[in-house]
N, CA, C and O of each residue as an XYZ file, in Angstrom:
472
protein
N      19.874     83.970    -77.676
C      19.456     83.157    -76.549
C      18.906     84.078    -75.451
O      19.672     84.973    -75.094
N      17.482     83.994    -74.746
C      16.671     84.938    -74.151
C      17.805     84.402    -72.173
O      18.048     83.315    -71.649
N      17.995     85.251    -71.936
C      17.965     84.809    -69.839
C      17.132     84.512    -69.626
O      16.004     84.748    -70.058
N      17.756     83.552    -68.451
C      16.343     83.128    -67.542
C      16.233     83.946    -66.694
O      16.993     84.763    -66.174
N      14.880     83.580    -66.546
C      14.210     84.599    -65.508
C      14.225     83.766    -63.968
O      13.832     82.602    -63.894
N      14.491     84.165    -63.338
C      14.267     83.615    -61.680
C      13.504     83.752    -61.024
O      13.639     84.682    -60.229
N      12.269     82.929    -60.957
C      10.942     82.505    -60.382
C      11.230     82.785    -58.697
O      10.753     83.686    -58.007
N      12.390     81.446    -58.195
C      12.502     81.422    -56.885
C      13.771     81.502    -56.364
O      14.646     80.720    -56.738
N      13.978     82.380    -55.521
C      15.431     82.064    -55.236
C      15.818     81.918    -53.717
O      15.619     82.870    -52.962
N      16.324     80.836    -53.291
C      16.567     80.801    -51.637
C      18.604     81.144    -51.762
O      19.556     80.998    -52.529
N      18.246     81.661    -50.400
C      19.810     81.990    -50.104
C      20.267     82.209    -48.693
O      19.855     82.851    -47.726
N      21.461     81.284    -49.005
C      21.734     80.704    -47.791
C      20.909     80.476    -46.442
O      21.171     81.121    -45.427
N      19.961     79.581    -46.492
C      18.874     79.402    -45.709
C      19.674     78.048    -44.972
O      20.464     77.145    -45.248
N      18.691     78.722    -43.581
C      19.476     77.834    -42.244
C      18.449     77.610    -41.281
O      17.804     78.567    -40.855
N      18.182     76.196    -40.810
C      17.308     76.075    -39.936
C      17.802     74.925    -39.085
O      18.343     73.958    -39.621
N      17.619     75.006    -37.665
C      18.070     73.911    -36.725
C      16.554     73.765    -35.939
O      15.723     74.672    -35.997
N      16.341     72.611    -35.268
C      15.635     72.072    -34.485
C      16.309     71.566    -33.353
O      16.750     70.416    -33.359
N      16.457     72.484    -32.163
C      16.955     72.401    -31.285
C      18.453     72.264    -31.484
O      18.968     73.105    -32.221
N      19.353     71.196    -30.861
C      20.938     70.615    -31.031
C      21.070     70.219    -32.770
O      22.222     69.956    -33.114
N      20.103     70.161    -33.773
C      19.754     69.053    -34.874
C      19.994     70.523    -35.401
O      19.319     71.375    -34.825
N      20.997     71.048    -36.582
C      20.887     70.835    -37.858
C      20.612     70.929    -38.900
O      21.533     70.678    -39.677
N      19.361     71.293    -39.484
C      18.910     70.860    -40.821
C      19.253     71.035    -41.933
O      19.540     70.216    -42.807
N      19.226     72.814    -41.947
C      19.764     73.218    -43.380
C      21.074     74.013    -42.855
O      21.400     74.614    -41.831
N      21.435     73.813    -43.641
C      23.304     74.170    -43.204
C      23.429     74.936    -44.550
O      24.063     74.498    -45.510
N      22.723     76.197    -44.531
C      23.097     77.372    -45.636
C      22.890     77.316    -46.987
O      23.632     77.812    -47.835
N      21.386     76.414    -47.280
C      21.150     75.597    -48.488
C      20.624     77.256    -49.589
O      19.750     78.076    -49.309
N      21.369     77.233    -50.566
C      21.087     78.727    -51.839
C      20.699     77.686    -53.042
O      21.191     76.566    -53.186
N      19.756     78.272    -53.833
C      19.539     77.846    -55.117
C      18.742     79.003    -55.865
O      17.840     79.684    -55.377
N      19.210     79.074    -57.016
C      17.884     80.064    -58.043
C      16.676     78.715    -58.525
O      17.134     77.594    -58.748
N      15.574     78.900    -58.612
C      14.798     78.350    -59.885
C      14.238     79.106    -60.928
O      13.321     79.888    -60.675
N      14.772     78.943    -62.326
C      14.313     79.704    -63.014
C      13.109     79.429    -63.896
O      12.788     78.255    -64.080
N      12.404     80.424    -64.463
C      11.232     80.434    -65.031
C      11.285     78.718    -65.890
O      12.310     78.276    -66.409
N       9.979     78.001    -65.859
C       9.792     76.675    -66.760
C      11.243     75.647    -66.517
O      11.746     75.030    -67.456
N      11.693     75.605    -65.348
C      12.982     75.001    -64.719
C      12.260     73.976    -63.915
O      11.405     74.412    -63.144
N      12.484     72.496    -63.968
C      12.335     71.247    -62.632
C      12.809     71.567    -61.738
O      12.417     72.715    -61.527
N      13.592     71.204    -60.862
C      14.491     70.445    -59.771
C      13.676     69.605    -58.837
O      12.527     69.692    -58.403
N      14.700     68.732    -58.670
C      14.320     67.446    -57.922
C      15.219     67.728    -56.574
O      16.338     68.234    -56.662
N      14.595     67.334    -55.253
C      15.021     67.411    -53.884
C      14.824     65.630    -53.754
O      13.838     64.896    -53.681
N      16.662     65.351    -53.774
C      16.328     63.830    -53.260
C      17.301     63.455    -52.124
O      18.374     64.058    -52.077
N      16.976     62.362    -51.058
C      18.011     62.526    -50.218
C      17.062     61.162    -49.123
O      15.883     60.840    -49.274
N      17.946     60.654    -48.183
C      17.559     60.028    -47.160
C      16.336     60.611    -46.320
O      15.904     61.760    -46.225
N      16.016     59.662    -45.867
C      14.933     60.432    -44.420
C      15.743     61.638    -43.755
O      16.969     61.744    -43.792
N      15.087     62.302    -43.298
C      15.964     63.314    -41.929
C      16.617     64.501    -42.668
O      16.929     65.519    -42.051
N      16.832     64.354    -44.066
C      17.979     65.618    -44.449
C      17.336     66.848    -44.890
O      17.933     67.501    -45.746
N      16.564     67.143    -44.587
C      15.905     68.455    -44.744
C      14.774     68.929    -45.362
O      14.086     69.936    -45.189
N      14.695     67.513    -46.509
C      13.890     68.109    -47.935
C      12.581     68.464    -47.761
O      12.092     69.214    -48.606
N      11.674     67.957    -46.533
C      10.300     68.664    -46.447
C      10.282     70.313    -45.588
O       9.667     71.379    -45.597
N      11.595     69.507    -44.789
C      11.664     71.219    -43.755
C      12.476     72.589    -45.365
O      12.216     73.792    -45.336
N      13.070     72.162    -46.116
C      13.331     73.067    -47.232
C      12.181     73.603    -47.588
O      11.928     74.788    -47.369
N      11.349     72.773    -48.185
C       9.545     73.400    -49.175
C       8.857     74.126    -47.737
O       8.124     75.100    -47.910
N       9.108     73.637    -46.343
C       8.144     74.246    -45.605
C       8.478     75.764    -45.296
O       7.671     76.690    -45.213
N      10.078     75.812    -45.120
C      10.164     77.386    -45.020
C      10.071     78.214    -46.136
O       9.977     79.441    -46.109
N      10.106     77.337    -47.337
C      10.430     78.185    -48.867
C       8.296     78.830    -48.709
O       7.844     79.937    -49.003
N       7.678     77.831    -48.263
C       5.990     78.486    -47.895
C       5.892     79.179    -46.446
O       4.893     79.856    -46.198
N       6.773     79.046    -45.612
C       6.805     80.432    -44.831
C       5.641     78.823    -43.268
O       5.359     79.011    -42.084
N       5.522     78.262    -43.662
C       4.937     77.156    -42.990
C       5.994     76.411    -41.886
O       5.512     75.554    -41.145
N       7.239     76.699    -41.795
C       8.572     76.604    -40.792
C       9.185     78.075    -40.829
O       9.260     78.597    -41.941
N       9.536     78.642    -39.956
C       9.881     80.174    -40.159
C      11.879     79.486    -40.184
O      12.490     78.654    -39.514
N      12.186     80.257    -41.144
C      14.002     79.713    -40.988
C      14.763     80.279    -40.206
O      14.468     81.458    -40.404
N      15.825     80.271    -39.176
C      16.678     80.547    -38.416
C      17.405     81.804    -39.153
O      17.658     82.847    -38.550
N      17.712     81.588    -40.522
C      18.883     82.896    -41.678
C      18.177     82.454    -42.736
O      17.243     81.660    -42.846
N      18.838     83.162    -43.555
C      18.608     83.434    -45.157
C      17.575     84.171    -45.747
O      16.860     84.727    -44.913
N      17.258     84.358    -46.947
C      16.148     85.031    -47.815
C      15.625     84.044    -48.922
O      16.263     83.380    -49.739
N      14.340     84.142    -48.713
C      13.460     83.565    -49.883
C      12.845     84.589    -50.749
O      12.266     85.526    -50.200
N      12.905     84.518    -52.185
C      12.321     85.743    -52.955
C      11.547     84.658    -53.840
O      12.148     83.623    -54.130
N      10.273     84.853    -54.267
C       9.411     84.620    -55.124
C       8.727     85.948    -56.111
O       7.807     86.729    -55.869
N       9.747     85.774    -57.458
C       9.996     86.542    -58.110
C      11.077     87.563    -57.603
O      12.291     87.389    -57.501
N      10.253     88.777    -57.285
C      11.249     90.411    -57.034
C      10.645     90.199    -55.383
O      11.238     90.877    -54.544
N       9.442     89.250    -54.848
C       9.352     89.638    -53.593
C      10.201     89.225    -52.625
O      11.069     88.497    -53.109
N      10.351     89.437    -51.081
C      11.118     88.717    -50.404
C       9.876     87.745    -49.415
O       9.129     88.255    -48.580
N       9.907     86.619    -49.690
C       8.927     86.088    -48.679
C       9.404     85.729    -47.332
O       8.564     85.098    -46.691
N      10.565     85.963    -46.694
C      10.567     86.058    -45.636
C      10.549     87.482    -44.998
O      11.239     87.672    -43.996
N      10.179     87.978    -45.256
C       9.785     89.583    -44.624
C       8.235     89.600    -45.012
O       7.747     90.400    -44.214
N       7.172     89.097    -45.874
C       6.575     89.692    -46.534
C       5.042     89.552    -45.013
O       4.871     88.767    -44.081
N       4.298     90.729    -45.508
C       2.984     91.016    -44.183
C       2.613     90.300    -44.345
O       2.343     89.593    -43.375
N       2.141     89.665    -46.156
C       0.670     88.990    -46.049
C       1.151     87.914    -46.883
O       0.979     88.005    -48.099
N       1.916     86.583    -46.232
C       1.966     85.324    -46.473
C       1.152     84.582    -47.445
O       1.490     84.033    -48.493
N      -0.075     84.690    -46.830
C      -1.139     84.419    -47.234
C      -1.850     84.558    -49.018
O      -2.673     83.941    -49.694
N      -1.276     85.315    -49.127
C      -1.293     86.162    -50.636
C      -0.234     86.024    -51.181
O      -0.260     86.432    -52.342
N       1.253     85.393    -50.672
C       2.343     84.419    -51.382
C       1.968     83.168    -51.183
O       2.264     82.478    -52.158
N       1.339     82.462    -50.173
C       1.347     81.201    -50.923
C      -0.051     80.992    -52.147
O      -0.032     80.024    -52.907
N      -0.669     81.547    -52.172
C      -1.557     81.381    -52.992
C      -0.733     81.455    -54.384
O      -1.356     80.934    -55.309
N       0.476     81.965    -54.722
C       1.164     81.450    -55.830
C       2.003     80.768    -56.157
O       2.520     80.771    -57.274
N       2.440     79.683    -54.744
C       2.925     78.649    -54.638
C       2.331     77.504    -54.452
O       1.482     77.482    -53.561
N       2.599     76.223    -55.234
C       2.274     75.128    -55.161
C       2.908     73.951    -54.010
O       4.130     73.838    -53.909
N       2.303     73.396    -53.458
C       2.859     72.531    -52.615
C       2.298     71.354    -52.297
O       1.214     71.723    -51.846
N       2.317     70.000    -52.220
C       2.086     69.005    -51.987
C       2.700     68.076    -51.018
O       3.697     67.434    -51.346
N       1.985     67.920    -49.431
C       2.739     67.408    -48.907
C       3.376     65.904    -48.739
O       2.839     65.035    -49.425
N       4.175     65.614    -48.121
C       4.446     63.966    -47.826
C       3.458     63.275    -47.782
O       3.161     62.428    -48.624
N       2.794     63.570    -46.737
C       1.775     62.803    -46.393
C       0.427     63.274    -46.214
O      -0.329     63.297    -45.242
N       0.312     63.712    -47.633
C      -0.834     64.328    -48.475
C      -2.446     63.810    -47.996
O      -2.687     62.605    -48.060
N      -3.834     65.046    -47.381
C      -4.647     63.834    -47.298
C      -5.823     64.878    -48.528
O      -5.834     66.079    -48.798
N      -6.635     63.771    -48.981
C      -7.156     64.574    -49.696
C      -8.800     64.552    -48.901
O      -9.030     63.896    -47.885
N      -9.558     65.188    -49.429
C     -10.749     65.695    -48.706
C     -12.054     64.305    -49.203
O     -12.859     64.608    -50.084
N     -12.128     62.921    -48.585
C     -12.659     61.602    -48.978
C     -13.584     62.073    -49.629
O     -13.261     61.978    -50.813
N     -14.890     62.688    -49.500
C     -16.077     62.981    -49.872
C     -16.221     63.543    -50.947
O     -17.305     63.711    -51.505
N     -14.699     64.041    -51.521
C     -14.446     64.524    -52.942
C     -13.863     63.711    -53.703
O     -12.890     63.136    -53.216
N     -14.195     63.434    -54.931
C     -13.603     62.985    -56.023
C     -11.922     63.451    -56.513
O     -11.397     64.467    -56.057
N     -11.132     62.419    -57.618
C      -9.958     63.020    -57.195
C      -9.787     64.425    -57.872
O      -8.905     65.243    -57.610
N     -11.103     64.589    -59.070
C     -10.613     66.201    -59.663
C     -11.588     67.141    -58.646
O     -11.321     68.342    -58.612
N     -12.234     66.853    -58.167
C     -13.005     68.004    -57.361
C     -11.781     68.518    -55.890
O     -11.677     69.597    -55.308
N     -11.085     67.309    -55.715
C      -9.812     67.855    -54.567
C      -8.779     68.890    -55.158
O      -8.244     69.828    -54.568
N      -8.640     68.519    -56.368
C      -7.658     69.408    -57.128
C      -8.464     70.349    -57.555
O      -7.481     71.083    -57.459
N      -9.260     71.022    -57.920
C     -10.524     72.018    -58.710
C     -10.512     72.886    -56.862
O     -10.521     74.115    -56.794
N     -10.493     72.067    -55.649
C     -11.188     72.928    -54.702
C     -10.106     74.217    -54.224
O     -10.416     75.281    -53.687
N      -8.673     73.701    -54.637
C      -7.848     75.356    -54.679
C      -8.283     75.819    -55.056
O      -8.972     76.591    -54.389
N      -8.353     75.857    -56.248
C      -8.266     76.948    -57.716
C      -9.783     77.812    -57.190
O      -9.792     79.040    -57.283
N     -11.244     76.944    -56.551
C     -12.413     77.753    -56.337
C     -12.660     78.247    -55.524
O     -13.502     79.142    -55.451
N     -11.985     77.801    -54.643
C     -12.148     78.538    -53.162
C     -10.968     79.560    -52.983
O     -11.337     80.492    -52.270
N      -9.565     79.692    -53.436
C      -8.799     80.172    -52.783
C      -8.491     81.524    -54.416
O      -8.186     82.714    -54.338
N      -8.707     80.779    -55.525
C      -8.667     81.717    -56.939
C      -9.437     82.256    -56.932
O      -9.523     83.404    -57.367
N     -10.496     81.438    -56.298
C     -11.866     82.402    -57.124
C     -12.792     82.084    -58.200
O     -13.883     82.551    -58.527
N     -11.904     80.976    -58.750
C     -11.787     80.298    -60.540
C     -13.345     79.458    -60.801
O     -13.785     78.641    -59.991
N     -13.893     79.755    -61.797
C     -15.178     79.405    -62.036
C     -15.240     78.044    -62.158
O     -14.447     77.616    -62.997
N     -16.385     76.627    -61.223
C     -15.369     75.543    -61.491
C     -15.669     75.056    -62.814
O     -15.166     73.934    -62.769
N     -16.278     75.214    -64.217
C     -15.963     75.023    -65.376
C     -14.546     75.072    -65.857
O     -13.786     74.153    -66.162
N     -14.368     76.424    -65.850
C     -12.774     76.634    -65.936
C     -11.471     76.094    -64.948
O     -10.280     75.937    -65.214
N     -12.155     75.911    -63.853
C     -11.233     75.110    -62.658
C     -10.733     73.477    -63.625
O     -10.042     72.620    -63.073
């Protein structure tokens, strides 16, 4: 039986908004070809979780590693999220594009990716 490998790992991550709260020391591994599902009421954290895990909410404590890196220390953000996926709540997509040319316009503008192959 091969180990898993650990893609993402948050630990003990903590973020308040003012008197509020949010993450109260939330740790998890995700390992390589692994789901998880974030489910929960309004208010309990789950978009402010994905926003600091992209460095898009800066967190109060903890460490985020994507792979061996640490993305909360890292210079160039910018060049970690490009290997993170994210989709927000309230997602808008770009009207004037079709729905595969919205999805194709990461991969060509930000990969590089030829859009045949996109």
């Amino acid at each position: 039986m091969s180990e898993n490998r650990v893609v993402l790992r948050v630990e003990n991550l903590k973020k308040s908004f003012g008197d509020k709260e949010v993450l109260k020391g939330v740790s998890f591994d995700m390992n390589e070809g692994e789901t998880k599902v974030i489910i929960g009421p309004s208010g309990t954290g789950k978009s402010t979780l994905l926003s600091c895990i992209n460095m898009l909410v800066t967190p109060d404590e903890g460490k985020i590693w994507l792979e061996k890196e640490e993305v909360t220390s890292a210079k160039n953000i910018n060049r970690i999220r490009q290997e993170i996926g994210f989709v927000f709540q309230d997602f808008g997509l770009f009207n004037h594009l079709t729905a595969l040319r919205n999805v194709m316009v990461g991969l060509t503008k930000v990969k590089k990716v030829e859009k045949e192959k996109a």
